[in-house]
Structures are given as C-alpha cells and as structure tokens.
TORMARGU-231771 format. One record per residue (C-alpha): residue number from 0; x, y, z. Coordinates in steps of 0.5 Angstrom, whole numbers, m for minus. Example, Ala and Ser with C-alpha at 12.3 -4.5 7.8 and 13.67 -1.06 7.14 Angstrom:
REM TORMARGU-231771
i_xx_yy_zz
0_25_m9_16;
1_27_m2_14;
//
This chain:
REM TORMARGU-231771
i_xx_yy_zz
0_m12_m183_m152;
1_m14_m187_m146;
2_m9_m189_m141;
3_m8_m191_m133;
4_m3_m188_m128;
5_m3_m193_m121;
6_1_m191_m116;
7_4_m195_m110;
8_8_m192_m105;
9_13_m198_m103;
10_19_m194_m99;
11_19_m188_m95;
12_25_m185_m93;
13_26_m180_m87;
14_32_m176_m89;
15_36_m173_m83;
16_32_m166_m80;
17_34_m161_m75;
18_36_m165_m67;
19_37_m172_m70;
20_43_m176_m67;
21_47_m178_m72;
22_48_m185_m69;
23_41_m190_m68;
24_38_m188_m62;
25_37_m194_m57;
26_30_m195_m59;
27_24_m191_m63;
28_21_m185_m57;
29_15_m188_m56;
30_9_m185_m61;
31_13_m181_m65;
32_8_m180_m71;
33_10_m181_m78;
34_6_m179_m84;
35_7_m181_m92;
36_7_m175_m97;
37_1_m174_m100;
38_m1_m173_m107;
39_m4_m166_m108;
40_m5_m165_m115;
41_m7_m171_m121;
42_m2_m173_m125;
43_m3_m173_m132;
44_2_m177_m135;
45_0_m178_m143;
46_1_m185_m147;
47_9_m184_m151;
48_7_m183_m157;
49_9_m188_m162;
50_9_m193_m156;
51_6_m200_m156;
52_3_m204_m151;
53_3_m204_m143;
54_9_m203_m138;
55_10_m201_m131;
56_16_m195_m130;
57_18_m195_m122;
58_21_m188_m120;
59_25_m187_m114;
60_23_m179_m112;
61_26_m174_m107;
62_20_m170_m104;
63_23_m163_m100;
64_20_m160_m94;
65_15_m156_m98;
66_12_m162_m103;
67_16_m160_m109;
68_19_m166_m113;
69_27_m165_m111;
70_29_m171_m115;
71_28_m176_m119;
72_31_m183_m121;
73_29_m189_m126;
74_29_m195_m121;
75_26_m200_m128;
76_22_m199_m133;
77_24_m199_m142;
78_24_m193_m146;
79_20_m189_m148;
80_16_m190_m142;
81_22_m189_m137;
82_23_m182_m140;
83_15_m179_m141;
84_14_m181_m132;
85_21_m179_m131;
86_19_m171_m134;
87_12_m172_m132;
88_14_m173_m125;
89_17_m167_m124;
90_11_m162_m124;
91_7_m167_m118;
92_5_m163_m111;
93_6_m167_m105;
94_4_m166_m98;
95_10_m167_m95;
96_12_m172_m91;
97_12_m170_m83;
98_16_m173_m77;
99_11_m171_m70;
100_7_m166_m74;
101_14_m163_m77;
102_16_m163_m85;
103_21_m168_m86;
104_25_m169_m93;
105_22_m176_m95;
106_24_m181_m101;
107_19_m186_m104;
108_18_m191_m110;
109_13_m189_m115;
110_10_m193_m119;
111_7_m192_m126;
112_3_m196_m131;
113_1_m194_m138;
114_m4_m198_m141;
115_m4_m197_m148;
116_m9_m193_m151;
117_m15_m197_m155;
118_m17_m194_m162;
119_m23_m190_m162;
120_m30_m194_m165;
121_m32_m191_m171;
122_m40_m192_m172;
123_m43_m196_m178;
124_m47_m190_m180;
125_m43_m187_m186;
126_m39_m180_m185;
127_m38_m175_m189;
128_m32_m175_m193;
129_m31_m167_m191;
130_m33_m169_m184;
131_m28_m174_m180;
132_m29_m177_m174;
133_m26_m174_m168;
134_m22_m178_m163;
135_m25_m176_m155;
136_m20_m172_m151;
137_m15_m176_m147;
138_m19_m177_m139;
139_m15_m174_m133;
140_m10_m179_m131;
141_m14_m184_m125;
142_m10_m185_m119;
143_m11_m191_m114;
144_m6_m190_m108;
145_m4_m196_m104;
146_m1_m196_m96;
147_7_m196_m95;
148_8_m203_m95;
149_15_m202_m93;
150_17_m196_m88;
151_24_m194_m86;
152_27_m189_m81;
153_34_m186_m83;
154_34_m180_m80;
155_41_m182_m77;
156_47_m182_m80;
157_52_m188_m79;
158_57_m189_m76;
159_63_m188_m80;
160_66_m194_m83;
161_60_m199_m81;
162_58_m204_m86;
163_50_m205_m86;
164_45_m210_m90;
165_39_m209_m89;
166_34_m215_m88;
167_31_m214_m95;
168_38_m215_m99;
169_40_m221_m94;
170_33_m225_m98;
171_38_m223_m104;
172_43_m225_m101;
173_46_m232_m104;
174_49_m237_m100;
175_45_m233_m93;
176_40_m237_m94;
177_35_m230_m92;
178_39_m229_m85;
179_42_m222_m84;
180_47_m224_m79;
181_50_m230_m84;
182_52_m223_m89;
183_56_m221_m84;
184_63_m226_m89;
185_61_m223_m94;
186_63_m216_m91;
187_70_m212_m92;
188_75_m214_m86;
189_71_m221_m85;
190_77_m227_m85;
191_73_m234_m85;
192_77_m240_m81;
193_73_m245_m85;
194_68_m244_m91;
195_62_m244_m88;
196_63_m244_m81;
197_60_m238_m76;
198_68_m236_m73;
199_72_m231_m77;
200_77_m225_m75;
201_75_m219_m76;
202_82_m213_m78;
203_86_m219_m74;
204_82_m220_m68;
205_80_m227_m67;
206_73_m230_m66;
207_73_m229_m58;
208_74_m222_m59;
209_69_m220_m63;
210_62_m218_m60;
211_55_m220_m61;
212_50_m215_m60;
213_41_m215_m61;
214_38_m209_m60;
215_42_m207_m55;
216_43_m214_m52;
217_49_m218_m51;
218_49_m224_m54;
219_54_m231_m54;
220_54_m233_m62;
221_51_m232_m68;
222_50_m238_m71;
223_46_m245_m70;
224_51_m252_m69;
225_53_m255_m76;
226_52_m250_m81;
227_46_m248_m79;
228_41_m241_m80;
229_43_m236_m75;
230_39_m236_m68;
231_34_m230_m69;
232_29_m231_m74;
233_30_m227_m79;
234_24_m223_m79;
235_25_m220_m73;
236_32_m216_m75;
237_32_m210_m79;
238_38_m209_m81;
239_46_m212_m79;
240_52_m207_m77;
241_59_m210_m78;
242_64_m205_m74;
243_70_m207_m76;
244_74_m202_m70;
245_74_m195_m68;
246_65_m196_m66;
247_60_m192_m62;
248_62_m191_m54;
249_56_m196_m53;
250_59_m202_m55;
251_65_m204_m50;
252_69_m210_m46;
253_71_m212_m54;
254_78_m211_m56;
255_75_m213_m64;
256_69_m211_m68;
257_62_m211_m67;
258_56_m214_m70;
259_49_m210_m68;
260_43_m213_m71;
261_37_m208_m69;
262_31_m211_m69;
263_24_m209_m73;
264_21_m203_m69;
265_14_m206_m67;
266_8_m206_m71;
267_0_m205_m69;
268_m2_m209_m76;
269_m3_m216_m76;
270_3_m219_m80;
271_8_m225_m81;
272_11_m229_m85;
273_14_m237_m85;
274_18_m241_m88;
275_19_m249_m89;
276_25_m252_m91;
277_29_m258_m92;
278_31_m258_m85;
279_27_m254_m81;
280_22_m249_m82;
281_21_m242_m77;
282_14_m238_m78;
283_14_m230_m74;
284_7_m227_m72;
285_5_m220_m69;
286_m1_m216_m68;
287_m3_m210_m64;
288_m8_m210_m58;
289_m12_m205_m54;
290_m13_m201_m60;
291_m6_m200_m62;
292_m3_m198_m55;
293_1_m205_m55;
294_3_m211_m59;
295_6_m218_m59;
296_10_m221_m63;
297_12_m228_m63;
298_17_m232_m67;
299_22_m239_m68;
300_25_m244_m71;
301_25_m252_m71;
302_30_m257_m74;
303_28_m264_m77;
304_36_m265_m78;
305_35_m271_m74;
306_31_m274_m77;
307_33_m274_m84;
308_40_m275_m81;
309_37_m282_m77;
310_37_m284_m84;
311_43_m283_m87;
312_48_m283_m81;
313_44_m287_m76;
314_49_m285_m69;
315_49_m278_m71;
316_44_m274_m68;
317_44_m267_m70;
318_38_m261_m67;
319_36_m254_m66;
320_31_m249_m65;
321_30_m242_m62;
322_25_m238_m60;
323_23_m231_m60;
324_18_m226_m56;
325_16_m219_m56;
326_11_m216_m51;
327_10_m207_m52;
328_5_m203_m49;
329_5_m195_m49;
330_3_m193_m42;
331_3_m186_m45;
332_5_m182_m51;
333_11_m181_m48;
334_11_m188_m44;
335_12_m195_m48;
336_14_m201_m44;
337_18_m206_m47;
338_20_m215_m46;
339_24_m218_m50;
340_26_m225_m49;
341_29_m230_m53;
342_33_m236_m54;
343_37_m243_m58;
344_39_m250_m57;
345_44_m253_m60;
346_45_m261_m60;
347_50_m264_m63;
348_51_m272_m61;
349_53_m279_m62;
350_49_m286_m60;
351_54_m291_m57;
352_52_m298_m55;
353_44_m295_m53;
354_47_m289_m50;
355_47_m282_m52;
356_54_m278_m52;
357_54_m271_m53;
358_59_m268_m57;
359_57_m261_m57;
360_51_m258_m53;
361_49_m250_m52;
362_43_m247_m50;
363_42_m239_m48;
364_36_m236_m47;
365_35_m227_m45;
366_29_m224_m42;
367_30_m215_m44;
368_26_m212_m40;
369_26_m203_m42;
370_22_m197_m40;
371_23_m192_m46;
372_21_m185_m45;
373_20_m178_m50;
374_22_m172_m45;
375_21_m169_m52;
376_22_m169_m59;
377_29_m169_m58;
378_31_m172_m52;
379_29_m179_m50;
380_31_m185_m45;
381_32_m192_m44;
382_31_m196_m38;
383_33_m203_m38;
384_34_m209_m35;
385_37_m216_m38;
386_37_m223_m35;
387_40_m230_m38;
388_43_m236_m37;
389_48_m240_m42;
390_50_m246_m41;
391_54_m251_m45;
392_57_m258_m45;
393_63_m260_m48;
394_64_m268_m49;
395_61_m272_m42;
396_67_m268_m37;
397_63_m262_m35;
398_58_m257_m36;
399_58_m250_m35;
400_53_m245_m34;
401_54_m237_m33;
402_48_m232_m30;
403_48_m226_m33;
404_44_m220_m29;
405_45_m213_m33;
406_43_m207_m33;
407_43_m200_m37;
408_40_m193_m38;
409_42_m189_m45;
410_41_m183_m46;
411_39_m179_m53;
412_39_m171_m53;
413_40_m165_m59;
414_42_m159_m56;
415_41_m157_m63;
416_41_m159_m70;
417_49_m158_m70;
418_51_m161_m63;
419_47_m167_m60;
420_49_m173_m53;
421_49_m179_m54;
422_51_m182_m45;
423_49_m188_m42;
424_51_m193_m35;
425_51_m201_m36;
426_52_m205_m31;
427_53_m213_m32;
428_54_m220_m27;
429_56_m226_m30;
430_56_m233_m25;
431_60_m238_m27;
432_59_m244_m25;
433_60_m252_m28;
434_57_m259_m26;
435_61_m265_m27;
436_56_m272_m29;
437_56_m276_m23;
438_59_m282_m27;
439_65_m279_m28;
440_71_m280_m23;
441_72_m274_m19;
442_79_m275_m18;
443_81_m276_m25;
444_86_m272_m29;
445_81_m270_m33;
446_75_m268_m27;
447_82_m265_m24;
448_83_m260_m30;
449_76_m258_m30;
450_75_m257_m23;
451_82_m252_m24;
452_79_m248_m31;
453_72_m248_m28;
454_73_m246_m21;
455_65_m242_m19;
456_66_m234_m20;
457_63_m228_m21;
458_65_m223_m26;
459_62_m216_m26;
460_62_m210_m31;
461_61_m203_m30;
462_62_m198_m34;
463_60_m191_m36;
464_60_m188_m44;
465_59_m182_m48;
466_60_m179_m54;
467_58_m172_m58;
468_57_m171_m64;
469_58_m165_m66;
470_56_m162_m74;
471_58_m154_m74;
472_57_m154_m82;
473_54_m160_m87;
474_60_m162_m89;
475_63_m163_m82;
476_61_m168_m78;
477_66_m170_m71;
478_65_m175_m65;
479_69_m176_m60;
480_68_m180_m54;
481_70_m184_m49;
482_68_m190_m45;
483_71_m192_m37;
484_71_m199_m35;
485_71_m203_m28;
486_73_m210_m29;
487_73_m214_m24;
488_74_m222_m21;
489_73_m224_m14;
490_78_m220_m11;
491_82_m218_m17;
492_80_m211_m21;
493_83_m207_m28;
494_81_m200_m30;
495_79_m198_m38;
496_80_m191_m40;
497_77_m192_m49;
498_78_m186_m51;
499_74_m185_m58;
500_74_m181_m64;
501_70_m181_m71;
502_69_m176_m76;
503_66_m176_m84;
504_69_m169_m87;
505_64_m167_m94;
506_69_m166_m100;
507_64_m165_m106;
508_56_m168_m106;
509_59_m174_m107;
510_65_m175_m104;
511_67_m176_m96;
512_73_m177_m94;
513_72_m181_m86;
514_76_m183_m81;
515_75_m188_m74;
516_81_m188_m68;
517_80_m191_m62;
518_82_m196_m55;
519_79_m201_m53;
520_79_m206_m47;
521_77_m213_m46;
522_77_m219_m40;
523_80_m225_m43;
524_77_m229_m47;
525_76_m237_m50;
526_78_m237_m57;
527_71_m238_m59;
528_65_m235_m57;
529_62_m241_m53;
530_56_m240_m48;
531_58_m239_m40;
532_66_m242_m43;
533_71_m237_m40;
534_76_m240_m37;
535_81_m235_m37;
536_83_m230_m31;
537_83_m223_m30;
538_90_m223_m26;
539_94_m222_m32;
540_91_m216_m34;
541_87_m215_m40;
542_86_m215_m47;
543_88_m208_m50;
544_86_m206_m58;
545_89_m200_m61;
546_84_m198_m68;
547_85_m194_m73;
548_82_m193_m79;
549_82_m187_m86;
550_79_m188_m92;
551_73_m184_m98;
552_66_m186_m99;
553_64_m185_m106;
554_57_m184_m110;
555_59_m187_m116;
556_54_m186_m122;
557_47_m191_m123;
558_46_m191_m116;
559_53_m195_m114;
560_56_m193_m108;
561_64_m195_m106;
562_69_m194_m99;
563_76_m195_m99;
564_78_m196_m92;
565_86_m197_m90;
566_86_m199_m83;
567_92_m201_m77;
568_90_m205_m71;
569_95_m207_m65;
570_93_m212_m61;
571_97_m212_m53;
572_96_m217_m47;
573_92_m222_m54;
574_89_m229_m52;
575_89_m232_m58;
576_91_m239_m58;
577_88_m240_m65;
578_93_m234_m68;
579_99_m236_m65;
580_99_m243_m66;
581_105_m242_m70;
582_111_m243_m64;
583_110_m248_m57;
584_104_m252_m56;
585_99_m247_m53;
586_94_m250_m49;
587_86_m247_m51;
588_84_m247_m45;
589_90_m244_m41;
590_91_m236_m41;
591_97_m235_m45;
592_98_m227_m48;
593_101_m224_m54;
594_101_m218_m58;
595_100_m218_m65;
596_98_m213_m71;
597_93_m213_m77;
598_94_m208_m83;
599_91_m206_m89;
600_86_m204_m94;
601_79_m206_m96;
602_74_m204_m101;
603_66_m205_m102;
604_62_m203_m109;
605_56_m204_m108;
606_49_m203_m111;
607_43_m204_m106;
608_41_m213_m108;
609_33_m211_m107;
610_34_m207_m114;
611_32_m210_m121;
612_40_m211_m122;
613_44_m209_m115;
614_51_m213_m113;
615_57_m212_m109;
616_65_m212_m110;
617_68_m214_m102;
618_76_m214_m103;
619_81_m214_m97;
620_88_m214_m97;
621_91_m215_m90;
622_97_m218_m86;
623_96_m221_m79;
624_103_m221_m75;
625_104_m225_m68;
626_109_m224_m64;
627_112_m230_m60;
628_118_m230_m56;
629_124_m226_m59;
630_121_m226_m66;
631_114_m224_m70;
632_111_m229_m75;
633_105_m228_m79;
634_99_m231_m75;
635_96_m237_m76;
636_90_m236_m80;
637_93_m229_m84;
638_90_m230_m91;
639_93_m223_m96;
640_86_m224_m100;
641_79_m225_m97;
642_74_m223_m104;
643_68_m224_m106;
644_62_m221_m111;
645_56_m222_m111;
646_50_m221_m117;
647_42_m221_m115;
648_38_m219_m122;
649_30_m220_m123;
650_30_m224_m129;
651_21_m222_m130;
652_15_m225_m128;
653_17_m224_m121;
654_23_m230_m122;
655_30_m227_m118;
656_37_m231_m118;
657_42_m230_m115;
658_50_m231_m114;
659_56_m230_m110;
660_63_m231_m112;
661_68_m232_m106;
662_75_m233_m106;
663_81_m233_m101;
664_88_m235_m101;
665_91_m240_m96;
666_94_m240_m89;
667_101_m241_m87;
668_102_m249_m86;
669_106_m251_m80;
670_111_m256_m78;
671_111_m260_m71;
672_117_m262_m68;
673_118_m266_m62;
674_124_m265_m57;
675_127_m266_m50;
676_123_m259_m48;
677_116_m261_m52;
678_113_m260_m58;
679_115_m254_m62;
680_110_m251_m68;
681_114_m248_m74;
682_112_m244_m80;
683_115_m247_m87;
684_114_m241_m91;
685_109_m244_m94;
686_101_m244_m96;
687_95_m248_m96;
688_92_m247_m104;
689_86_m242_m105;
690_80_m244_m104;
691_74_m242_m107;
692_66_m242_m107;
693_60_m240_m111;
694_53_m239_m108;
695_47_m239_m113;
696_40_m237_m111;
697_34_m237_m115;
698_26_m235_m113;
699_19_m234_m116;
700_14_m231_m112;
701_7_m230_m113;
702_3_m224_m110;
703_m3_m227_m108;
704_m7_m221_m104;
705_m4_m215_m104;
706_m1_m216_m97;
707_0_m223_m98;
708_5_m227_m102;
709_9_m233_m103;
710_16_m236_m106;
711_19_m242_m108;
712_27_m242_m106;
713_32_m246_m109;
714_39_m243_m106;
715_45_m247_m105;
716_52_m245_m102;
717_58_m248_m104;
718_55_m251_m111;
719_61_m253_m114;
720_63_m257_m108;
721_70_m255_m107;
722_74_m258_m102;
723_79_m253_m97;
724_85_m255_m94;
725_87_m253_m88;
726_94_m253_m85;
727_95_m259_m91;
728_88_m262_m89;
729_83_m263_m94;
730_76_m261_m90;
731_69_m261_m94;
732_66_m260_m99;
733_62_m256_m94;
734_57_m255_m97;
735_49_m253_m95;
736_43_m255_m101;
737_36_m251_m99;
738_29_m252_m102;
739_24_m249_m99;
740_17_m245_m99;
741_17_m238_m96;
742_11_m234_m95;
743_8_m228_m91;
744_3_m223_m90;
//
C-alpha cells in the first residue's frame, strides 16, 4: 500500500546545556551557529490498517545530544493515525542539534501526512483462478524537509515567578489585539484601574512604580493614547516578561514589578508582515545585506482615528503613531554593532472656536547604540549607550520635556555549568525642563504652580548589580544578588543598598517548589507614568518595597502547566495619591508619603494559546492597606478578585476563535465631607458592583506561499458592552471593535 510521509520542522528548542546562565543574556554572542537536527534514517511509517482517507498528525519530539528520539507527544492528529506516527517515530535518527559545533538537546514539531493508499489495478486480461494477483510492496516512505519557519532559544532558565507570553500566544490572544505588552492584565498579580486602560497595580504597587523595559532600554509607557495598541509594533517583541517582584539585579530604581519586552533577534533573510485595521494600519520589514554580516529592519504604525472621529465627533481629534528602526553589522565573528531607535505620539485634542486645544499630547523617542562582544562561548559583554527625549503637554498650562543620556555594560560569564555571573554598570542623566506658552500670564496662579512643580533640574542615576547563579545539583538552583544605587537631585543625594534573592528547588520531575525575596528602591514618582512629568522631589527620601514571594510550578497532564504563588509586599516612603485617596484631599502633584502593604495569593494554568486547543486560568486573591494618620484603611483601588480565562481552539480549514472571560470585584467607595480644616475623604465600608467583560477573536488564514500567508480578524474586547463603575460612577462601556487584514512573509 502506497502512502506519503511529509515532514516539516516548524519549532526548535535548544534546552539548557553546560555554561548556559539561567537568566537571558542581554543579547545573542554575535554568530553563534545553531544548526537544526537532521534527519539520518527514513522514516517508514506504514498506512494504519482499516484507516480511510488522508490526515496530518503533528508530533512534538525531544531529540538528545546523540540523535535518539527521547521523547514524544501528539500535539493534533485522530486516531489511528496519532498512534501509528507516535510508534513510528520512536525508532527515527538524527544528527543532532548543535549550539557552535556542540551537541545540544533540541525539541521539534514533526509532521506526518498519510495518504490513503489506492487499490492495486487489476489488468483486463483474465487470471487464473490458482494464480491471483499480487499487491506491490509498500514503497519507502518519501520524505520532503522544509526550513525552520520558527526558531526559539531557550537555553536559559526564567526567573523565578516570572510570568511570560510569547508573540505567537498574543496573536491568540482575545481582546490584545495581536500586542504582547496588551497580555500583561491578563497575567496573575495585574490590578486594573479601569477595564481596558494601560495603568494597573501590580502585587499593590501603584501604576508609577512599575517598570517599563525594551531590550534593555528604559521606556516611559506601554500603550497609545485612548485605548490604543501598544507603542512598539508587534513584530519586533519576541516575548513579554511581567516580574511581579523579587526580579534580576539588573532591573532597578522601581519599587513595583517590572515588564521587559525582549525584542526579536535580528534575521539576515527578507521577511515581514503588516496589518490593516479599522483605525490604523502598521507594517515591519527586515532584510540582510553584506552577504549576511548586517541587517536592517524597519517598522511602525499609523492612525487614521481622526479621520473616522471627524465624522462622528467633529472637535475631537484623537492620532498616534510610532516608529521603529534596527541597523546590525557583525564587524567580526566576535563583534556585532547594533542601533536601536524608536518612538510614538500621542494626541489627544478638542477644536474650539477654530482653535485647536490640547488635552493630552506625549511623544518619546530613543536611539540605543551597543557593541556586543563573544570573549567566548561562555563569556560575553554589552556596551551601550542610550539617548532620548520625552515630552508632554498637559491641557494649554505647560509643557515638560526630559533629556535622557545613558549608558550601561552587562557582563555574562559561566565558570562552569554549576556557577556562572551575571554584572553589570548603568549610569543614566534626565534634564527636566517645561516651557510655558507665550499666551499664558506668567504671574498666574496657574503658571505660578507650574513654575513651583516644574522647576528646570538634573537627576541622575548610577548603579552597579550582580547576581550569581549557582546550581550545585539539577534540582537545586540559587541566585543571590544585589544591587547598589546613588540617586541624586541637584544637591540632594540618597543611597540604595537591593539585596536579592531567587531559587527554584526540583521536588519530582514535574514539580518545583520556587521562591523570590528582595529590596528595592526608587526616586519618587508621578502617580502614572507620564513622559518628562515627574514633579516630585528627592529631599523626602525614596520610595523603599520589600518583596516576598513562595509558591510551586506543576506540569500537569496533557501538556498544562500551573503556579500557585503566595507573596507579601511592604511599601514605606510610597508616593501613591491614587491609593491613598481614602483620607484628606491629596494633591497629585505634590509629594506626599505613606506606607502601605499587599498580600495574597495567585494562581496561573496554562496550556500554551499556539496550540490546536490551548487556554489559560489567571486568578489573584489579594488586600492592599494604606496607612494614613493614625489608622490603615484599605486602599483605594484594592480589589479582593482580579480573574480571567481565556479559551483559543483551531476549529479546521485554518479557521481560529478565541475568548477571554474576565471578571474583577469593586473598589471601596468613598465620601467626601467638607469642613473648617478642608475636605475629608472617608471609606463607607462599601464597594463599587463587579465588573465583567468578554473578548472574543475569530480568524481565517490562508497559506498563499509556503513563507507567505494572510489572515482575516475579527476581535472584539468588551462585546458585551458592560459598563464599570467607579467610585459610584458609571464609565464606559469601554469597548474596542477590530476588523482587519494581516499578512507577512
């Protein structure tokens, strides 16, 4: 019986080898050669008997360092097909996979099509009764291998109690709209202010005390103005990491969590893809040049919203927009140089009496200029040196700017495979500066305030940071480090002594038990994160966090995998105007202090979204405290449930839907009084009603090339139109519509 066997290798996974730091470098060592495994033997799979018609079975296999299949899992496939690959598939040979010549332990999607076999012809010529016809011998299998249309590195470990999604589960993602920073809500610890908005506490840490990262590079927000997608286009992030607390001795000066977005590593082959939608489109190329020593990717997003709003709300005028460039040359094999800049605006205005009055306007842009060089296979360092600017105008008063100068060496060295250094120095300047429009009265109460909060100054940052990451046996892993900074404000300074300290203990092969403590320090903040807006001063000290987590990882049958997390933080010197509203009016603006603490327990199962049925359950139990004169009293955005689930299922003939469930109780209402001191803020022992939403997403791809594809999306957050209330007020529905085209190649 005839059959065909194709296989395609889509996904390879380098597991961790000997020398490799269990937390990501800063960067790839510049030409380090990864090699796929190679098929050595043909595979003769034979057609399951009593089967009918034609089926693809999609195997996931762990090939080790000799070439041996070590493991397999059906990912898709029906039976009997699913079981006739899965036991054929354990007597295939590879070639393994090698890291710069060196045999590494590699994972890969396999794929097997069986086609059913047709019956034998049977000639016209009669055949003796004694004499039947014979059916021809089965033909070996026939094999056709296809490039890696996806390759991921993973040799080093995460951090403990990190939270990760990966750009090929955002896509699956309802309600992200395809941006993996917009995922971040959905991960365990997330408090959202308002359904839908890009400002949240994180493990009771307020929105201005959580960290934005790219590649390394310090970044004021996330998301566009007015519900927009986020301010890097998609397919330049690899991945997202959300550290709730207790995070790497390179991330410093926040006293919250910390989200890093790691961008794609750059490729030398032409690709790209773009996107058109109802209110803006975005596109990202790359392409090598100087036979493959350099590449050049450029990418970025355009809004037509103020467009479409000019016919529905003609004085509103709503736009954004971003860029992205990257420029790489490997001067040597040990040698790559690297620019990095990027950028966004963000308008939000009013027409008024043929004048345009602004109501928000922000823009920030960043040029990140590295040198990275390969001392060995296990020892590498990064250069770099940032520039930027912020700028951001609050209604006709002022404007702020902040010039941003940085720079910073990271250092990556494994003694061995049991120990290895992670080190590094950052240094970084911001200049605050504001201009007041000409019109405006400069001996106005209003200019005069701005003028007191705004004053022209210079902060700088330095600090120096390492960790060791120590793994005497492979079920013990330990990583203590700490971190040292000098804050300083004119002539004001404060000192920050971080100590940190993470470790992952194996109980079973599917079982560890992990843990996450550590101190961190920060200059005081705005109550959002705002661009060059930071009026608050260094002279009452700073921000101090203790962090504390423990929880388990679990590998749970078919491929699941669940953490459940319990964690205490404590918050002294907090400027929190948003959380502590709960007592005398506290001005925004002004730097007023208090301490504070959060506690409680999260849970995250998971079953990767890219997968034929994969989903997620995301639950957080928490209380947030304040404390305020002589009492505590639970802080003003304190919500006891934040949970949401999410389902992605691949319904056949490349159709995908998609929904997301997500549900969170109130916040404490508040009374205001007035008397003869001013007015007084008091809890009523009362909540806002819960608040839920659903987000669906349905898509249909076509595969038009075998690189080239395109996708028709329909994805909508909120479709339920509920409105949320908020300190007894009704806001929304905030809800986003999406129809779109997506594409790449």
């Amino acid at each position: 019986m005839k059959h065909r066997v194709a296989f395609a290798l889509a996904i390879l996974t380098i597991a961790p080898g000997v020398g490799a730091a269990p937390d990501p470098a800063p960067a790839p060592a510049p030409k380090v050669k990864l090699v796929a495994p190679k098929l050595l033997t043909t595979p003769d799979v034979p057609y399951p008997e009593g089967a009918k018609g034609d089926a693809d079975v999609v195997l996931r296999l762990v090939i080790d360092e000799t070439g041996a299949v070590a493991e397999v899992v059906v990912e898709s496939g029906v039976e009997p097909f699913a079981a006739r690959a899965a036991q054929g598939a354990k007597i295939f040979r590879f070639a393994p996979a090698t890291r710069d010549g060196v045999p590494m332990k590699a994972q890969i999607r396999y794929k097997l099509s069986f086609t059913e076999p047709k019956a034998p012809v049977v000639p016209d010529a009669p055949v003796a009764p004694e004499s039947p016809p014979k059916k021809p011998a089965p033909k070996p299998a026939a094999i056709k291998v296809e490039e890696a249309t996806e390759l991921e590195v993973v040799g080093d470990k995460p951090a403990p109690t990190v939270s990760t999604f990966s750009r090929a589960e955002v896509r699956e993602l309802p309600g992200a709209f395809g941006d993996p920073f917009r995922a971040i809500e959905s991960l365990p610890g997330v408090t959202p202010i308002v359904s839908g908005l890009p400002f949240f506490y994180v493990r009771g840490a307020p929105p201005g005390n959580v960290g934005y990262f790219l590649d390394g590079v310090r970044v004021p927000y996330l998301y566009h103005v007015g519900l927009g997608p986020s301010v890097i286009h998609p397919g330049m992030v690899d991945r997202v990491d959300l550290y709730p607390g207790g995070y790497p001795s390179r991330f410093g000066r926040f006293a919250g969590g910390i989200v890093s977005g790691e961008a794609t590593a750059p490729r030398a082959t032409a690709h790209g893809e773009g996107n058109l939608r109802l209110f803006d489109a975005g596109a990202l190329v790359e392409t090598g040049f100087a036979g493959g020593r350099g590449t050049v990717l450029l990418g970025g997003r355009y809004s037509y919203t103020a467009a479409i709003l000019s016919l529905i709300a003609k004085d509103t005028i709503l736009d954004y927009r971003d860029f992205q460039a990257r420029v790489t040359y490997d001067v040597t094999d040990r040698d790559r140089l690297t620019a990095f800049g990027f950028g966004a605006y963000d308008l939000l205005a009013q027409r008024q009496q043929g004048a345009i009055a602004t109501i928000f306007g922000s823009e920030f842009y960043r040029l990140d200029l590295r040198w990275d060089h390969s001392f060995s296979k296990t020892s590498t360092v990064r250069f770099a040196t940032t520039f930027g600017f912020d700028q951001t105008k609050l209604g006709e008063t002022r404007n702020t700017q902040d010039r941003i100068v940085g720079a910073r060496v990271e250092l990556r060295h494994a003694f061995s495979g049991k120990l290895a250094l992670r080190a590094g120095l950052d240094q970084t300047f911001d200049s605050y500066s504001a201009t007041r429009p000409k019109y405006i009265d400069p001996e106005s109460p209003d200019a005069l305030r701005a003028e007191q909060l705004f004053p022209p100054r210079t902060d700088s940052g330095s600090g120096a940071w390492a960790d060791l990451v120590m793994t005497p046996t492979p079920a013990i892993e330990v990583t203590p480090g700490v971190r040292v900074d000098l804050f300083r404000q004119g002539s004001t300074s404060r000192a920050a002594v971080d100590p940190r300290l993470s470790a992952r203990f194996k109980v079973s092969e599917r079982v560890k038990i992990i843990h996450a403590y550590g101190l961190a320090h920060q200059a005081p903040s705005f109550v959002v994160p705002i661009p060059g807006l930071s009026p608050a001063t260094l002279a009452n000290g700073l921000q101090t966090a203790w962090q504390a987590a423990a929880g388990v990882e679990a590998a749970l049958p078919a491929e699941f995998n669940a953490t459940a997390t319990v964690f205490h933080n404590a918050f002294f010197g907090m400027t929190d105007a948003i959380g502590t509203s709960a007592g005398r009016d506290r001005d925004p603006l002004q730097d007023q202090r208090t301490r504070g603490r959060a506690f409680g327990f999260e849970l995250f199962v998971r079953r990767r979204l890219s997968k034929r049925i994969g989903g997620f359950i995301s639950y957080t139990l928490s209380r947030s405290t304040r404390d305020l004169g002589e009492g505590t009293v639970l802080a003003s955005f304190d919500r006891t449930h934040v949970g949401s689930a999410a389902l992605a299922y691949d319904l056949g003939k490349r159709w995908r839907f998609g929904s997301k469930f997500t549900f969170y109780t109130g916040i404490p209402r508040t009374t205001t009084t007035t008397t003869a001191a001013g007015s007084v803020t008091t809890l009523t022992g009362e909540r806002d009603p819960a608040f839920y939403r659903i987000d669906v997403r349905l898509e249909k791809r076509w595969q038009l090339t075998e690189t080239a594809w395109l996708s028709f999306v329909a994805e909508m957050l909120n479709v339920t139109l509920h409105k949320e209330t908020i300190s007894g007020i009704e806001v929304g529905p905030v809800a986003i519509p999406s129809l779109g085209l997506e594409g790449g190649f």
